[in-house]
ZAMARGU-4260 file (C-alpha; in steps of 0.2 Angstrom, whole numbers, plus 5000, padded with zeros to 4 digits):
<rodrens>
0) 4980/5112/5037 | 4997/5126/5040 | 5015/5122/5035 | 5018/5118/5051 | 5006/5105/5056
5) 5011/5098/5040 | 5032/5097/5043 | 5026/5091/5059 | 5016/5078/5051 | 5031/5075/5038
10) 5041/5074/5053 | 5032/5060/5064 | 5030/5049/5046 | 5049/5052/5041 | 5055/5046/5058
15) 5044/5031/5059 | 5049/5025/5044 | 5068/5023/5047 | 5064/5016/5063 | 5055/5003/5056
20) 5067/5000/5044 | 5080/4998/5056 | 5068/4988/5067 | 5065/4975/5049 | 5083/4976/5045
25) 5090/4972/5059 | 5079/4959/5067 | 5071/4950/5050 | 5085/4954/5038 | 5074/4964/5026
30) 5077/4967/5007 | 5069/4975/4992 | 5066/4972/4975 | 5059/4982/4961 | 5059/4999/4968
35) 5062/5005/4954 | 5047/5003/4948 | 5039/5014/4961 | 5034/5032/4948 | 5048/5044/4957
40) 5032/5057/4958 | 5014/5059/4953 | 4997/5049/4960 | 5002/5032/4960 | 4989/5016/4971
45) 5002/5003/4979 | 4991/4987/4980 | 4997/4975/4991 | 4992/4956/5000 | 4988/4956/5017
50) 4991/4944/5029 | 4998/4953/5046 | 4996/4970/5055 | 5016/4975/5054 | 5012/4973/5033
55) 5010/4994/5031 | 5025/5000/5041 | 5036/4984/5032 | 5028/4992/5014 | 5029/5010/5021
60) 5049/5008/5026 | 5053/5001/5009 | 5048/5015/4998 | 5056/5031/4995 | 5041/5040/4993
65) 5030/5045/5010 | 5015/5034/5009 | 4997/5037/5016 | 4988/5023/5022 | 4970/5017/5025
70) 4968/5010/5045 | 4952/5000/5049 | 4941/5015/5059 | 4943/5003/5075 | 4960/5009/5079
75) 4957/5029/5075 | 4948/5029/5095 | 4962/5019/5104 | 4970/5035/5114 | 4986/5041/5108
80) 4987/5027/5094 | 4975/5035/5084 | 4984/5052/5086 | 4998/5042/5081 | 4991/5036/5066
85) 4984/5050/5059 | 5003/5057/5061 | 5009/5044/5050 | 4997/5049/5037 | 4983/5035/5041
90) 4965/5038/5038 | 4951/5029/5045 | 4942/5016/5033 | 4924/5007/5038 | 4928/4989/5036
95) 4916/4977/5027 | 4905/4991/5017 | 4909/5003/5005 | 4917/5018/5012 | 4913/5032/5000
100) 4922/5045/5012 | 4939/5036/5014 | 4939/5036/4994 | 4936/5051/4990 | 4949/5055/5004
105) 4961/5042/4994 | 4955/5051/4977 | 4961/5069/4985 | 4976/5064/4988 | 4979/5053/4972
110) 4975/5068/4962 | 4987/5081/4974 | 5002/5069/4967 | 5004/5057/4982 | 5006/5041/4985
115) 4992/5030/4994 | 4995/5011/4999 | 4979/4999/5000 | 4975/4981/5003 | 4964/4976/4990
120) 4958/4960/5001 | 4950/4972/5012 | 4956/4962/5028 | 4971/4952/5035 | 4973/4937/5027
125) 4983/4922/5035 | 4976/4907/5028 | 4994/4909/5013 | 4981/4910/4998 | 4976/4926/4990
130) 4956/4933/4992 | 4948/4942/4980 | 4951/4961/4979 | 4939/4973/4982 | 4932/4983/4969
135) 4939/4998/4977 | 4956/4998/4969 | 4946/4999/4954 | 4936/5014/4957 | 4952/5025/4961
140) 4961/5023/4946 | 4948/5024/4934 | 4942/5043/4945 | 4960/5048/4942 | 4971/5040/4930
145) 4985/5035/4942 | 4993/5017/4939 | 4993/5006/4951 | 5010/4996/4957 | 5007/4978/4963
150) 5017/4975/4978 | 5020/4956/4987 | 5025/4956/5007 | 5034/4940/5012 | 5034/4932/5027
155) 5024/4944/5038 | 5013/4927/5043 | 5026/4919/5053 | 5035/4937/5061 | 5041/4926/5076
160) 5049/4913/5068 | 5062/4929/5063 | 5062/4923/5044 | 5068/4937/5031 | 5056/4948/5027
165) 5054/4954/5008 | 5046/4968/4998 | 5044/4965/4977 | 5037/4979/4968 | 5032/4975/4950
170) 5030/4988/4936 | 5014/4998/4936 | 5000/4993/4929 | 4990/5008/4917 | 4973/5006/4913
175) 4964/5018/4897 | 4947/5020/4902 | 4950/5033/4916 | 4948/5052/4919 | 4932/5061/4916
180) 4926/5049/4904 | 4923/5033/4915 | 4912/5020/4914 | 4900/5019/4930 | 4903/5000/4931
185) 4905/4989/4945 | 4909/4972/4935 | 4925/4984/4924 | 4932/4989/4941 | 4931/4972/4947
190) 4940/4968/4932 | 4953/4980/4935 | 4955/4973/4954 | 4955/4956/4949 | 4971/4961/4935
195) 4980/4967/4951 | 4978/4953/4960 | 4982/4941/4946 | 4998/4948/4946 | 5001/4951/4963
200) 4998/4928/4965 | 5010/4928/4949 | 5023/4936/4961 | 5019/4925/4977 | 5018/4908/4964
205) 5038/4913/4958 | 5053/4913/4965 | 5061/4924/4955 | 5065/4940/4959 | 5057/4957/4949
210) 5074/4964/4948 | 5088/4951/4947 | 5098/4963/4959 | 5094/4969/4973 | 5086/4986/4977
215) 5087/4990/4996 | 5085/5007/4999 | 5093/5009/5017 | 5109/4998/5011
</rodrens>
């Protein structure tokens, strides 16, 4: 890829973002907490619940930091929208199997310093309860060494009702058995996954906030 597809890409992402966020602030009241948990630079895995389709650009807009993104490969062959989302950093992930391409896509990336926001539940999830995470999650860190930051979305379930939205970002999670010398095991990246989303349900189950003050990054 040139420089200039790549400020062009930059470009499209940046302006999405701020719209969105004005879109979320303006219409659901939108806040953030624990931003500043968020590694400033570096690889870093945002893992996140899922529960509506608005859930990547309300995560996306809350961060500093440009975000890449897996999209269900469905979307990828909608015309222009699939333009689009490859624009905002989106890359195309087979749903319901395991997608050896779109990690070692997410792994590339991870290990060029950036940042990449998945859903470990692998699907949108209304039903209010957490399901298990997908192994995936797992897999990344241990190939590259990057901590993952556990991430709850409120209120994305019931957009219409126009309740405020919020973003809580906890502190990074690091695990020790990762670089060259990982273990080739399913059940310890399971474990891994399952860490995350313990936390992640200690977020949903509390009303407190990560940060007692508030963290909005747009004001």
């Amino acid at each position: 890829m040139n420089s200039n597809n790549r400020k062009q890409i930059n470009y499209v992402h940046s302006f999405g973002k701020w719209f969105f966020w004005l879109i979320f602030k303006f219409f659901w009241r939108i806040k953030v907490y624990g931003h500043k948990n968020i590694p400033p630079q570096g690889g870093v895995i945002v893992a996140a619940n899922h529960s509506s389709l608005v859930d990547p650009p309300v995560l996306g807009s809350a961060m500093k930091r440009e975000a890449n993104y897996l999209a269900k490969q469905e979307l990828f062959r909608i015309p222009i929208f699939g333009n689009i989302l490859r624009r905002v950093n989106a890359f195309p992930v087979k749903r319901g199997e395991s997608d050896i391409l779109a990690l070692k896509r997410a792994r590339r990336l991870l290990e060029e310093g950036k940042l990449v926001i998945l859903f470990p539940e692998g699907t949108r999830n209304r039903t209010g309860k957490l399901l298990r995470g997908r192994p995936g999650i797992g897999i990344l860190t241990v190939w590259t060494g990057v901590p993952i930051v556990p991430a709850l979305i409120r209120n994305t379930n019931r957009l219409f009702h126009f309740p405020r939205l919020e973003v809580h970002f906890a502190p990074p999670l690091y695990f020790s058995n990762s670089g060259d010398n990982y273990p080739k095991d399913r059940e310890y990246y399971q474990k891994i996954t399952d860490e995350v989303m313990q936390k992640i349900s200690e977020m949903k189950k509390s009303n407190c906030r990560i940060n007692s003050h508030l963290v909005g990054i747009y004001g």
